[in-house]
Predicted model as a PDB file, atoms N, CA, C, CB and O in Angstrom, pLDDT in the B-factor column:
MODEL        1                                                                  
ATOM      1  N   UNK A   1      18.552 -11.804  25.957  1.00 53.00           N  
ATOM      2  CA  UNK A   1      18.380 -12.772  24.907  1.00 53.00           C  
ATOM      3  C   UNK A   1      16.881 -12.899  24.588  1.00 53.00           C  
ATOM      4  CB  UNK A   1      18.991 -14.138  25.317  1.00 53.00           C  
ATOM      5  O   UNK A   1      15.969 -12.860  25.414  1.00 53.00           O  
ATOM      6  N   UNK A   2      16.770 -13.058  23.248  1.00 62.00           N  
ATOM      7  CA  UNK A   2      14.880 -12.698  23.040  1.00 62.00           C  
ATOM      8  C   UNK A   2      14.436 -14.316  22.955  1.00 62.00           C  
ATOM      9  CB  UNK A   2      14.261 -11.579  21.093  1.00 62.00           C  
ATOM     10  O   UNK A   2      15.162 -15.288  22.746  1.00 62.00           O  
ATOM     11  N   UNK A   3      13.061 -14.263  23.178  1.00 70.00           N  
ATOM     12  CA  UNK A   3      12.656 -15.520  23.594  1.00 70.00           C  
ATOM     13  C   UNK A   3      12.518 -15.889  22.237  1.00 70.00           C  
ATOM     14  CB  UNK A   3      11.417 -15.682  24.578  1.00 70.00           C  
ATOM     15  O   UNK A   3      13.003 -15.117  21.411  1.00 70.00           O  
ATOM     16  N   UNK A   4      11.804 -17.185  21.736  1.00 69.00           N  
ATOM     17  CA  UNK A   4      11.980 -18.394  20.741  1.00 69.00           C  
ATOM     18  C   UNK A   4      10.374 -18.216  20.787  1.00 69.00           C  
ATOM     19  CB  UNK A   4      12.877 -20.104  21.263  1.00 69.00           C  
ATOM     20  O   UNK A   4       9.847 -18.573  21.841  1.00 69.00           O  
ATOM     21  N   UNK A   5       9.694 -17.804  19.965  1.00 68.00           N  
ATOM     22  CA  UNK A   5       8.155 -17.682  19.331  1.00 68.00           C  
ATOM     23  C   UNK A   5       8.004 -18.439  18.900  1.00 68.00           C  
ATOM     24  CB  UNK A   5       7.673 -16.874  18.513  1.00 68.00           C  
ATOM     25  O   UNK A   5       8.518 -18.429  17.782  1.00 68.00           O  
ATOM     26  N   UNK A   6       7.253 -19.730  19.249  1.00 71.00           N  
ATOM     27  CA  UNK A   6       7.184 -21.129  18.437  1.00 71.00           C  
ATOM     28  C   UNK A   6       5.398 -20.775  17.612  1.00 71.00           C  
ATOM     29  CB  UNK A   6       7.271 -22.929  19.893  1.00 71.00           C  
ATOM     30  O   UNK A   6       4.682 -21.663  17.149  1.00 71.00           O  
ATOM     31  N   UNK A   7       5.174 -19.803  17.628  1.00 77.00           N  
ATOM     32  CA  UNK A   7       4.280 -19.647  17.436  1.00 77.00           C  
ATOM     33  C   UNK A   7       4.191 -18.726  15.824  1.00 77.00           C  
ATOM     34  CB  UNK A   7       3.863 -19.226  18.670  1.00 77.00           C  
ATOM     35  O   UNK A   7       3.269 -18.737  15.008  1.00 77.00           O  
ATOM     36  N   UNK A   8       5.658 -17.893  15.766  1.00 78.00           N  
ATOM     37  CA  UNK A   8       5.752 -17.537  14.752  1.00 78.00           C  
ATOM     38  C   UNK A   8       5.521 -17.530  13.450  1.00 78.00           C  
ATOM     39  CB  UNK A   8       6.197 -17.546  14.832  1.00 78.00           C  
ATOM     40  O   UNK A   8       5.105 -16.601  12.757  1.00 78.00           O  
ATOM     41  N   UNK A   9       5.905 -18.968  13.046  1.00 79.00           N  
ATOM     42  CA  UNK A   9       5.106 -19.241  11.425  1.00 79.00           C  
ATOM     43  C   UNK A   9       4.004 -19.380  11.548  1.00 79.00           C  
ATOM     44  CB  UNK A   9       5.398 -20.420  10.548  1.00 79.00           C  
ATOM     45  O   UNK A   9       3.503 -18.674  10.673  1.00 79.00           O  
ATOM     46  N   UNK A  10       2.941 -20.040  12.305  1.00 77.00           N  
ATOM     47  CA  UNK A  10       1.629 -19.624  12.436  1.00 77.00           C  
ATOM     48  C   UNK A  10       1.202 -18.178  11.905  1.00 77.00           C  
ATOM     49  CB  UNK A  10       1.354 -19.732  13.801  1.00 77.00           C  
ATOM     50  O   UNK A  10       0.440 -17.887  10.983  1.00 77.00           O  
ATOM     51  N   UNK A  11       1.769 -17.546  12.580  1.00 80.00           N  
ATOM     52  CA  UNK A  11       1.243 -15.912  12.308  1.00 80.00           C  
ATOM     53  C   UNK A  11       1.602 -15.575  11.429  1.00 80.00           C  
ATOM     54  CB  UNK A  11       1.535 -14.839  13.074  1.00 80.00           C  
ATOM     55  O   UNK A  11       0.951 -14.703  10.853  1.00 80.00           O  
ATOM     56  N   UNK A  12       2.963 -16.125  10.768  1.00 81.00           N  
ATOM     57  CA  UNK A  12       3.083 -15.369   9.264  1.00 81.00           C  
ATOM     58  C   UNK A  12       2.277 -16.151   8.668  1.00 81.00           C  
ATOM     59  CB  UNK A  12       4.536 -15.265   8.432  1.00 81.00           C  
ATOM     60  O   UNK A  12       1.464 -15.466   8.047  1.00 81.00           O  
ATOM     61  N   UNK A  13       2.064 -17.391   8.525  1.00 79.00           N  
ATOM     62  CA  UNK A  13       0.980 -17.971   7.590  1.00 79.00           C  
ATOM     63  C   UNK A  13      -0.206 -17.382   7.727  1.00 79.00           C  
ATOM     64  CB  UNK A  13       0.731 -19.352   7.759  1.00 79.00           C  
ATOM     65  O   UNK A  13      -0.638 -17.311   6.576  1.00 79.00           O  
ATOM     66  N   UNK A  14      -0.923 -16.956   8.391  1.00 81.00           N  
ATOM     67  CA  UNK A  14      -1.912 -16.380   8.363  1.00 81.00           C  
ATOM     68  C   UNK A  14      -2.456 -15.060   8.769  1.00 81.00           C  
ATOM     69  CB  UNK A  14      -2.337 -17.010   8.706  1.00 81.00           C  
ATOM     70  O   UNK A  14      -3.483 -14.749   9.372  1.00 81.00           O  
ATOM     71  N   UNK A  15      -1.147 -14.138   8.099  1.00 86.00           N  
ATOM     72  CA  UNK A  15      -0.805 -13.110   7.339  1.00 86.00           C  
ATOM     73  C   UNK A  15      -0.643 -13.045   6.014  1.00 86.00           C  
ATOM     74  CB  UNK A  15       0.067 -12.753   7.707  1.00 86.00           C  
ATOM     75  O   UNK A  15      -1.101 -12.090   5.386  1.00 86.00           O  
ATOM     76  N   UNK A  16       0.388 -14.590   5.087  1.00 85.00           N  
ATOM     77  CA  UNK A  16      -0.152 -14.611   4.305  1.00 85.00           C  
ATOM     78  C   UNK A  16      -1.196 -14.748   3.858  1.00 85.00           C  
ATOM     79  CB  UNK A  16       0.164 -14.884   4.071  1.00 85.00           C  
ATOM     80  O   UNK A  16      -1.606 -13.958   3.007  1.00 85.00           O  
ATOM     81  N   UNK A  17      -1.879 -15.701   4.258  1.00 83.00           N  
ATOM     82  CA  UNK A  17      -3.569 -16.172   3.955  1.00 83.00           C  
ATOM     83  C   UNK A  17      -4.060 -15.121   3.953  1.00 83.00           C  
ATOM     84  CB  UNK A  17      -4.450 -17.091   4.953  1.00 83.00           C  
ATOM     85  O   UNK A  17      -4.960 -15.099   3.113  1.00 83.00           O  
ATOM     86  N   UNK A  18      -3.942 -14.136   4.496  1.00 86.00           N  
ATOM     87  CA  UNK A  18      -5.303 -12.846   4.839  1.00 86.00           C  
ATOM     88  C   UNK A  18      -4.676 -11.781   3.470  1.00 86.00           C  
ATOM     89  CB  UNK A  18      -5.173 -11.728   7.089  1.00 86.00           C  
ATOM     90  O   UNK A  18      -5.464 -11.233   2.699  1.00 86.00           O  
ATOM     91  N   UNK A  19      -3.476 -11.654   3.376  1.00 87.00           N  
ATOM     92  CA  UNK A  19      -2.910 -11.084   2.489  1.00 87.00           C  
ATOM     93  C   UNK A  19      -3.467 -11.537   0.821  1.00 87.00           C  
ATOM     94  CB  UNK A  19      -1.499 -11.354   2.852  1.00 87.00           C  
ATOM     95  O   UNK A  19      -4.046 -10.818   0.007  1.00 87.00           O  
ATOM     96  N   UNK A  20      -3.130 -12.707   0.713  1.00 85.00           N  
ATOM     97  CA  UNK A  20      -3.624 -13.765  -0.557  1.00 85.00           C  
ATOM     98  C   UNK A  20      -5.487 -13.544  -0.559  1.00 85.00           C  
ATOM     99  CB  UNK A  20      -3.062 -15.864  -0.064  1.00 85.00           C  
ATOM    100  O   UNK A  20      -6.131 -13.266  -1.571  1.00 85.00           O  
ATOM    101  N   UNK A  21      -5.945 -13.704   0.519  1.00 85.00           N  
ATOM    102  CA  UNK A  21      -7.356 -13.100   0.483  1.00 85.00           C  
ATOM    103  C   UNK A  21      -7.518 -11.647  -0.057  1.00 85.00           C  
ATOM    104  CB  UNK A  21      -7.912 -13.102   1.893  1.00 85.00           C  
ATOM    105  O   UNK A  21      -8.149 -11.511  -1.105  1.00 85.00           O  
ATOM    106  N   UNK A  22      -7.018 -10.576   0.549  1.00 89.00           N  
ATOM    107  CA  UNK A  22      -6.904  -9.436  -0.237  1.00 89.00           C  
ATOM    108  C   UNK A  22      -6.701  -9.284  -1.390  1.00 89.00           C  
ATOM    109  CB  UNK A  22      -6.254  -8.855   0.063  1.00 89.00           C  
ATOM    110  O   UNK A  22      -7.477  -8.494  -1.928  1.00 89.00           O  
ATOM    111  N   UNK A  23      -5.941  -9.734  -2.027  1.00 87.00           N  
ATOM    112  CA  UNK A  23      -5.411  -9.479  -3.436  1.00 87.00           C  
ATOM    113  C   UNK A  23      -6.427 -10.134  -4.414  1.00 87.00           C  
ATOM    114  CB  UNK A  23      -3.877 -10.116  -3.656  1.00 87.00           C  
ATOM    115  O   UNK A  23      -6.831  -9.613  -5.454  1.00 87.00           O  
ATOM    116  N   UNK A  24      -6.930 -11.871  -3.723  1.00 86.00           N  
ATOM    117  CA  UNK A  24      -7.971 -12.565  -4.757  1.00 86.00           C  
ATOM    118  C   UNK A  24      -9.050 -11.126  -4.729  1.00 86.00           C  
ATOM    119  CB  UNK A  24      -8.834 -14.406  -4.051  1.00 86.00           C  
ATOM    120  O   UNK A  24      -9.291 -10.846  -5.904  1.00 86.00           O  
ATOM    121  N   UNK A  25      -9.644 -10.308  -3.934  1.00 88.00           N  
ATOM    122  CA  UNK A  25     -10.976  -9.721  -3.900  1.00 88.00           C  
ATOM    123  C   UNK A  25     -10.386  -8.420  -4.521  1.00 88.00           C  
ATOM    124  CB  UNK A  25     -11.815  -9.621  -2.333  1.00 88.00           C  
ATOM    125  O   UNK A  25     -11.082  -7.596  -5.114  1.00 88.00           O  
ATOM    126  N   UNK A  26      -9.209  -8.320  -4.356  1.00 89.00           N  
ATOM    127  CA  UNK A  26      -8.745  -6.713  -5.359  1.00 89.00           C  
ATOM    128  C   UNK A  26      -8.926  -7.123  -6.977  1.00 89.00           C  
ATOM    129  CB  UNK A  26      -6.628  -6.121  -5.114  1.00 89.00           C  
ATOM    130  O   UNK A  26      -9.529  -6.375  -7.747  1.00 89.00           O  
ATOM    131  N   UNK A  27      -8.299  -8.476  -7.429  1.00 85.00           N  
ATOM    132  CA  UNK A  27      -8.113  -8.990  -8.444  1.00 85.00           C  
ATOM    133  C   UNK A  27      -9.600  -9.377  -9.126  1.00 85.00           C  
ATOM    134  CB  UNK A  27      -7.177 -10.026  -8.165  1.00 85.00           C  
ATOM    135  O   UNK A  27      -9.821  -9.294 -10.334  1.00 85.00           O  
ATOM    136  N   UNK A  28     -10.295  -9.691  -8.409  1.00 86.00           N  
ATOM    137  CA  UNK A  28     -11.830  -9.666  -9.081  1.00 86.00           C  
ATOM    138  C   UNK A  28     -12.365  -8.783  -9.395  1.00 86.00           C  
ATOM    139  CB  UNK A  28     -12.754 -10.058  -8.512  1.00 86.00           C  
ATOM    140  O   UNK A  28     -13.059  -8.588 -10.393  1.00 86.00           O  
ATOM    141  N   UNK A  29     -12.010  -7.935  -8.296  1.00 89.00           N  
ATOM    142  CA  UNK A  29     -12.461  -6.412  -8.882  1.00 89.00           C  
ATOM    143  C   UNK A  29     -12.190  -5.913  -9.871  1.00 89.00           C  
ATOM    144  CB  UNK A  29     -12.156  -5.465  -8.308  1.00 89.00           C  
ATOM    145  O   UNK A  29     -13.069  -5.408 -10.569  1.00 89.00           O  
ATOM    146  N   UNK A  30     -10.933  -5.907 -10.213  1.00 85.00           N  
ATOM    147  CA  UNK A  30     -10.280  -5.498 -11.179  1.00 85.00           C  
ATOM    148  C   UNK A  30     -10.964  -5.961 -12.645  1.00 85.00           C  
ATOM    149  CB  UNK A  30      -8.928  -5.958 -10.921  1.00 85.00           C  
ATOM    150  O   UNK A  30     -11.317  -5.360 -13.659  1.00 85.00           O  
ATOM    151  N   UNK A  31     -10.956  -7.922 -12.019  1.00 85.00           N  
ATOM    152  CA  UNK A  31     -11.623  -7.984 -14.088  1.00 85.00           C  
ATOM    153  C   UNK A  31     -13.159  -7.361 -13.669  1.00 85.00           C  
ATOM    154  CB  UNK A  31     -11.909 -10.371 -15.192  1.00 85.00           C  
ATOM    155  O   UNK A  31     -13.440  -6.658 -14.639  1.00 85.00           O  
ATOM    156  N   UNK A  32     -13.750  -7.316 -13.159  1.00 86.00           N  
ATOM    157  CA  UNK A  32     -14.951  -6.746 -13.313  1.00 86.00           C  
ATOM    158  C   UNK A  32     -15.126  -5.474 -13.897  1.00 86.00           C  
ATOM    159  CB  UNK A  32     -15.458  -6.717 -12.251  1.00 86.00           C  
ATOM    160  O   UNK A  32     -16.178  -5.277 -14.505  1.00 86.00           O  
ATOM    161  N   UNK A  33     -14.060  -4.332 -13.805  1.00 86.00           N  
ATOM    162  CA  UNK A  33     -14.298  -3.142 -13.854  1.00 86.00           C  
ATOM    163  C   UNK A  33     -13.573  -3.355 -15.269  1.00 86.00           C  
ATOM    164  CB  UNK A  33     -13.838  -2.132 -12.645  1.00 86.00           C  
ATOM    165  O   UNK A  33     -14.276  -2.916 -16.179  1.00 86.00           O  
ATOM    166  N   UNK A  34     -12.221  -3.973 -15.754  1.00 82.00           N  
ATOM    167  CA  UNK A  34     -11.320  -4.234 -16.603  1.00 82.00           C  
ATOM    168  C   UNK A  34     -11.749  -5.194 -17.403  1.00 82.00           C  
ATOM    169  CB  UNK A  34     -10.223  -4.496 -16.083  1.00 82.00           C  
ATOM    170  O   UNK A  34     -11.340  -5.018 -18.550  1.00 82.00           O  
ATOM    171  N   UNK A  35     -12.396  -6.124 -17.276  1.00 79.00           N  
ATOM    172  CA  UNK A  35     -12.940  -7.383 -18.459  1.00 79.00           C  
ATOM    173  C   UNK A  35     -13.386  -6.810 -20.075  1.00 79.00           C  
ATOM    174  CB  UNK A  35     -14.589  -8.202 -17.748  1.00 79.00           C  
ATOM    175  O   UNK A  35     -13.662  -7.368 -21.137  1.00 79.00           O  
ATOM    176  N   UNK A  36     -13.339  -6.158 -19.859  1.00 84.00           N  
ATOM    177  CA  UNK A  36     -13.728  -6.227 -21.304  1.00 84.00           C  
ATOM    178  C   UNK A  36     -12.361  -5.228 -22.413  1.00 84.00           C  
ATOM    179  CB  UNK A  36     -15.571  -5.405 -21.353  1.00 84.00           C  
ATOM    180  O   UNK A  36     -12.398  -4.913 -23.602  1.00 84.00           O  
ATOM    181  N   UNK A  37     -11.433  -5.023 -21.481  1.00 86.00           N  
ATOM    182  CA  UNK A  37     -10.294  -4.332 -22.058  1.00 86.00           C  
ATOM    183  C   UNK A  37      -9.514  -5.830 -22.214  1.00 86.00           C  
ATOM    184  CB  UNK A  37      -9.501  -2.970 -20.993  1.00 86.00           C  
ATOM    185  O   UNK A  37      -9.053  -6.066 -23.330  1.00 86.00           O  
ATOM    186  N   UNK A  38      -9.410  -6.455 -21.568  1.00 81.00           N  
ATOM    187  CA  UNK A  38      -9.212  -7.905 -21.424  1.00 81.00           C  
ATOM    188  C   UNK A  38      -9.224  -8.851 -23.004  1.00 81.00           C  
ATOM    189  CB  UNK A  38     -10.509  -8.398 -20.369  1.00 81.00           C  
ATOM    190  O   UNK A  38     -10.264  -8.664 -23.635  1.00 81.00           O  
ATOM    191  N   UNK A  39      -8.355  -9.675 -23.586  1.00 85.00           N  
ATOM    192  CA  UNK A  39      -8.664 -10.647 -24.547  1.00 85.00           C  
ATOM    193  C   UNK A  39      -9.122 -11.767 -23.497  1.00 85.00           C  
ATOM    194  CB  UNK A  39      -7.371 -11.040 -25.602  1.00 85.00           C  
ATOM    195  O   UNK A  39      -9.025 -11.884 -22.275  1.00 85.00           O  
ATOM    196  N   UNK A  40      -9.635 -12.493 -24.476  1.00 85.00           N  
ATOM    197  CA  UNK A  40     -10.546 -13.674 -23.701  1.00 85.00           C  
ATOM    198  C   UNK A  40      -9.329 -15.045 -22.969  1.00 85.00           C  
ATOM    199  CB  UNK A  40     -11.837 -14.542 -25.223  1.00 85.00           C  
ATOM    200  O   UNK A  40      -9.721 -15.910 -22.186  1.00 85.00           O  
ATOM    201  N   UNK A  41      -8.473 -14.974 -23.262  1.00 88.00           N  
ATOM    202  CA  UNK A  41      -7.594 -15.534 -23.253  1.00 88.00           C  
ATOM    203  C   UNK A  41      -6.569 -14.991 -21.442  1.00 88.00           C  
ATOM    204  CB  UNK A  41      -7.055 -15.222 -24.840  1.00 88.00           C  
ATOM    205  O   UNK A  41      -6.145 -15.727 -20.551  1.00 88.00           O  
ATOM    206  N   UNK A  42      -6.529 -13.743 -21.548  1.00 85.00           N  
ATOM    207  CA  UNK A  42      -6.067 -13.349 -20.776  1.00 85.00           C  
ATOM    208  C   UNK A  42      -7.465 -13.523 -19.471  1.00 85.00           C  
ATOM    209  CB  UNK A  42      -5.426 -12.050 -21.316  1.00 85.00           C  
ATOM    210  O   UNK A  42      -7.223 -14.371 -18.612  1.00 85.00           O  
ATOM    211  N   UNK A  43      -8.212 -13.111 -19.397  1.00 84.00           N  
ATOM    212  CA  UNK A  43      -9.429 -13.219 -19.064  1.00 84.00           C  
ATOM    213  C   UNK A  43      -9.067 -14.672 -18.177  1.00 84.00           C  
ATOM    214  CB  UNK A  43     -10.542 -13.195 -20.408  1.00 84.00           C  
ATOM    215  O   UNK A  43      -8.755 -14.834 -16.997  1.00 84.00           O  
ATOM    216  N   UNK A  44      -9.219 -15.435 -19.075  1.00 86.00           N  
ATOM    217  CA  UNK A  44      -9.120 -17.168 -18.769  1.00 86.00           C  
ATOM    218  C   UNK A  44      -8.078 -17.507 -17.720  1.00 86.00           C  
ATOM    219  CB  UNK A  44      -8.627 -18.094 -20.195  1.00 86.00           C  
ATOM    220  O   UNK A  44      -8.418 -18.039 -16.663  1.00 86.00           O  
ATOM    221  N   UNK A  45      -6.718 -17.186 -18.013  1.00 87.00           N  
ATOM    222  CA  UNK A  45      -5.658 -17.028 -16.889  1.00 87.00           C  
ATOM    223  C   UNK A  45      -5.997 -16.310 -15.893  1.00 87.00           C  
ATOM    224  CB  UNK A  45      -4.494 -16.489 -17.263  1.00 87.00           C  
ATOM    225  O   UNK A  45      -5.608 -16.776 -14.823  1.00 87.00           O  
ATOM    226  N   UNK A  46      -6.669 -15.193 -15.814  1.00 84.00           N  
ATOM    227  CA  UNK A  46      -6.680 -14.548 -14.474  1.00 84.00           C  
ATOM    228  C   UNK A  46      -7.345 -15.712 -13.720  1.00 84.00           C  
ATOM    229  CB  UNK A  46      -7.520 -13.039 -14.380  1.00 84.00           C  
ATOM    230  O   UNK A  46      -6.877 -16.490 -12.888  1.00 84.00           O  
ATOM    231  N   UNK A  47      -8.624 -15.599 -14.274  1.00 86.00           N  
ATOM    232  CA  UNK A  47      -9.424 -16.909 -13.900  1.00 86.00           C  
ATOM    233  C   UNK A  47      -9.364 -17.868 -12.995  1.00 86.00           C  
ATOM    234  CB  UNK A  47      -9.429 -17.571 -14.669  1.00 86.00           C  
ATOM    235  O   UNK A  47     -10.050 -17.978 -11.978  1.00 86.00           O  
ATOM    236  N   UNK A  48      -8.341 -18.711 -13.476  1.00 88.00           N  
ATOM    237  CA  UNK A  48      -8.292 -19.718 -13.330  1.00 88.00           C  
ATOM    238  C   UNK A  48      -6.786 -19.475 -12.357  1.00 88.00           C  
ATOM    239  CB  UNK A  48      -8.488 -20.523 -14.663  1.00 88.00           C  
ATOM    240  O   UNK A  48      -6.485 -20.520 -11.782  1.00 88.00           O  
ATOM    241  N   UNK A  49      -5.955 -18.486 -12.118  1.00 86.00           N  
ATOM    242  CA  UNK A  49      -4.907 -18.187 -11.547  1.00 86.00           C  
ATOM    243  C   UNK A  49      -6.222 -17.755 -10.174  1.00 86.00           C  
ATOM    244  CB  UNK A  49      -3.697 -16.975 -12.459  1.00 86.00           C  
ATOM    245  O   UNK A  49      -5.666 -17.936  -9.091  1.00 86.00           O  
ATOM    246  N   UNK A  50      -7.062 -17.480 -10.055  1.00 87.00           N  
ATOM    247  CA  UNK A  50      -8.059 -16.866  -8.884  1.00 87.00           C  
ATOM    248  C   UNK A  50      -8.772 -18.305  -8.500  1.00 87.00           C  
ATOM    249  CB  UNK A  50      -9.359 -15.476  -9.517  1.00 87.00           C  
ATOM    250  O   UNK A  50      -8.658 -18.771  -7.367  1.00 87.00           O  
ATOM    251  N   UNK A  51      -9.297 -18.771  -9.235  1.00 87.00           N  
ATOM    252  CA  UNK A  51      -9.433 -20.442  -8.886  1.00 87.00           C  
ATOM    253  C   UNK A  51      -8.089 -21.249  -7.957  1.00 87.00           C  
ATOM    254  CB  UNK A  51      -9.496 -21.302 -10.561  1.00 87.00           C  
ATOM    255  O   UNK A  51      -8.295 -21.702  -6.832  1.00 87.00           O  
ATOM    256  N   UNK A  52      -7.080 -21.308  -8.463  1.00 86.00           N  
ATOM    257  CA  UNK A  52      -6.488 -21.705  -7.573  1.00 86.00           C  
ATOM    258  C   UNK A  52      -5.551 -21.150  -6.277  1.00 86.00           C  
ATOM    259  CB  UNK A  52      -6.070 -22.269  -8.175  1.00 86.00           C  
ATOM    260  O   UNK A  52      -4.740 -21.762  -5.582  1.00 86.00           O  
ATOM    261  N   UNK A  53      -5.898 -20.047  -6.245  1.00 85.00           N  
ATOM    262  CA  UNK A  53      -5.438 -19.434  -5.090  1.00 85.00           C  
ATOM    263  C   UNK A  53      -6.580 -19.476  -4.150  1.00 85.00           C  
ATOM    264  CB  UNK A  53      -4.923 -18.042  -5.340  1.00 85.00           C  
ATOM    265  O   UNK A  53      -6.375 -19.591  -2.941  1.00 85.00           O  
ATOM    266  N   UNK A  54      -8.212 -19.356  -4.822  1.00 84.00           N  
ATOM    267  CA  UNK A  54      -9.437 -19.803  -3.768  1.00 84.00           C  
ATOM    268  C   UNK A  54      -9.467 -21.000  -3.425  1.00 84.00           C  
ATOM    269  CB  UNK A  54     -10.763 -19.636  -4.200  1.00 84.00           C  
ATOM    270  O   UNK A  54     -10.213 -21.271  -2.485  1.00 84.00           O  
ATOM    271  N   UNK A  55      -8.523 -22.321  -4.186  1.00 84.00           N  
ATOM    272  CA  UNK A  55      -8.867 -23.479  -3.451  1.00 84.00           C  
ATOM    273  C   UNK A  55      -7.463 -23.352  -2.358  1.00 84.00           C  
ATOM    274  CB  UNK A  55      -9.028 -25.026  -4.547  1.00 84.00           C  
ATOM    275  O   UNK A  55      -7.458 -23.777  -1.203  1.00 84.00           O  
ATOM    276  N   UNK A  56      -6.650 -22.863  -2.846  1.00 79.00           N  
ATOM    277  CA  UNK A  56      -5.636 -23.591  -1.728  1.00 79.00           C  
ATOM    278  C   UNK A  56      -6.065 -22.730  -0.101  1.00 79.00           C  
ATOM    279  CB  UNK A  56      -3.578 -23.230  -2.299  1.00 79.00           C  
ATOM    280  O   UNK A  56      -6.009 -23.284   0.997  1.00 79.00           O  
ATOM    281  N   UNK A  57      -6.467 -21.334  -0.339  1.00 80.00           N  
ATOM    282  CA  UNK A  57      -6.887 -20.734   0.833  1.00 80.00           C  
ATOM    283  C   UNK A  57      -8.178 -21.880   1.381  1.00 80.00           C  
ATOM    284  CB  UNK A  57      -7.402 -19.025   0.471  1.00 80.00           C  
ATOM    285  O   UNK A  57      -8.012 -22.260   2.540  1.00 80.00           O  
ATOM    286  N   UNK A  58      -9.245 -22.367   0.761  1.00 80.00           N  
ATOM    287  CA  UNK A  58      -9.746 -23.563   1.392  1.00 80.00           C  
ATOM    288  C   UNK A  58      -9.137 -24.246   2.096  1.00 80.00           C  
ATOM    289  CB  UNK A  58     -10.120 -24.304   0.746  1.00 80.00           C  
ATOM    290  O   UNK A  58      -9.116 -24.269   3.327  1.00 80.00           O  
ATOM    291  N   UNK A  59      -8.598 -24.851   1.362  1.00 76.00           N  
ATOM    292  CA  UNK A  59      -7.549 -26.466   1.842  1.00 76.00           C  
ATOM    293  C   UNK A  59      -7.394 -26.205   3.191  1.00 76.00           C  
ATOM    294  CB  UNK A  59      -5.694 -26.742   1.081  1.00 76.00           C  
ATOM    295  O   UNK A  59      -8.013 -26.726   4.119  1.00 76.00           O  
ATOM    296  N   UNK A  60      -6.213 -25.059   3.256  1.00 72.00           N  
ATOM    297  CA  UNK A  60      -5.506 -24.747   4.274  1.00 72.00           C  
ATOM    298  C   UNK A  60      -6.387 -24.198   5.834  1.00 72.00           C  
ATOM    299  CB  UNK A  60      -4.585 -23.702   3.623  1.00 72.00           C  
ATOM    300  O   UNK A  60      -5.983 -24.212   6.996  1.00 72.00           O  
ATOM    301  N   UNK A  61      -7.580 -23.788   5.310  1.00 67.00           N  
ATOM    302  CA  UNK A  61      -8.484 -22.642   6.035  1.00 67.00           C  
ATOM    303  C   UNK A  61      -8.295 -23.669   7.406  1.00 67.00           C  
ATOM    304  CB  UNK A  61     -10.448 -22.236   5.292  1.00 67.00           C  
ATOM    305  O   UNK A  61      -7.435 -23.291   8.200  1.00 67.00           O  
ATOM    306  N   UNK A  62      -8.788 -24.520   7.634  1.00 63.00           N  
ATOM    307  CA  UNK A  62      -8.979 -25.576   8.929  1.00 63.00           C  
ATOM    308  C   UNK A  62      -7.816 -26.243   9.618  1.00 63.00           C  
ATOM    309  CB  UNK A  62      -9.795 -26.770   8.503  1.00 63.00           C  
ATOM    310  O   UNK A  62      -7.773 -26.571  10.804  1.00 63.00           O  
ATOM    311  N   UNK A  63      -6.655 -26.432   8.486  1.00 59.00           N  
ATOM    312  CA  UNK A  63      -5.241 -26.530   9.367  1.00 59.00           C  
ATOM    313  C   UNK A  63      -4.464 -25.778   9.903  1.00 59.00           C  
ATOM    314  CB  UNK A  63      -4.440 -26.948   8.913  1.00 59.00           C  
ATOM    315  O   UNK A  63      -3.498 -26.277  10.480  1.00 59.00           O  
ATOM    316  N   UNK A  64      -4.664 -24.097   9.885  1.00 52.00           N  
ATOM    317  CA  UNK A  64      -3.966 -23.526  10.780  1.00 52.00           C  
ATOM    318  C   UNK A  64      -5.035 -22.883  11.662  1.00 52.00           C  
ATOM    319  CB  UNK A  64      -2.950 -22.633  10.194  1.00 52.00           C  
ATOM    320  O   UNK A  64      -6.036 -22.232  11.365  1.00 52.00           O  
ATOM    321  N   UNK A  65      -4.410 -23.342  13.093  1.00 44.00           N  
ATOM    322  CA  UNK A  65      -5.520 -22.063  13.763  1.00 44.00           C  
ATOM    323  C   UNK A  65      -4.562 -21.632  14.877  1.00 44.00           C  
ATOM    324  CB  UNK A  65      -7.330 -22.663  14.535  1.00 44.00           C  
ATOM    325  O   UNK A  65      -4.883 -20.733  15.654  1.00 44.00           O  
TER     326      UNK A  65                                                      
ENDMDL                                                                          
END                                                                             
């Protein structure tokens, strides 16, 4: 019988977190190299879709360890 990992969602959470970190620094990259193929509009959503995925990785940074 396999043991009970109470420790488990910990580690997937911060797998996601590291994961969600990856993608914000792929995704910057991207408008950097891509911004100007970009309407300004679209531009704005990425934006601000990268804004709030950098605050909630904040928030969270100090409650899981």
């Amino acid at each position: 019988m396999p043991r009970n990992d109470g420790n488990k969602s910990q580690k997937e959470d911060l797998e996601k977190m590291e994961l969600t970190f990856k993608n914000i620094q792929k995704n910057e990259k991207f408008l950097e190299e891509n911004g100007r193929e970009l309407t300004s509009h679209q531009v704005k959503d990425v934006k601000e879709h990268l804004s709030s995925k950098k605050k909630f990785l904040k928030e969270t940074e100090g409650t899981i360890q």
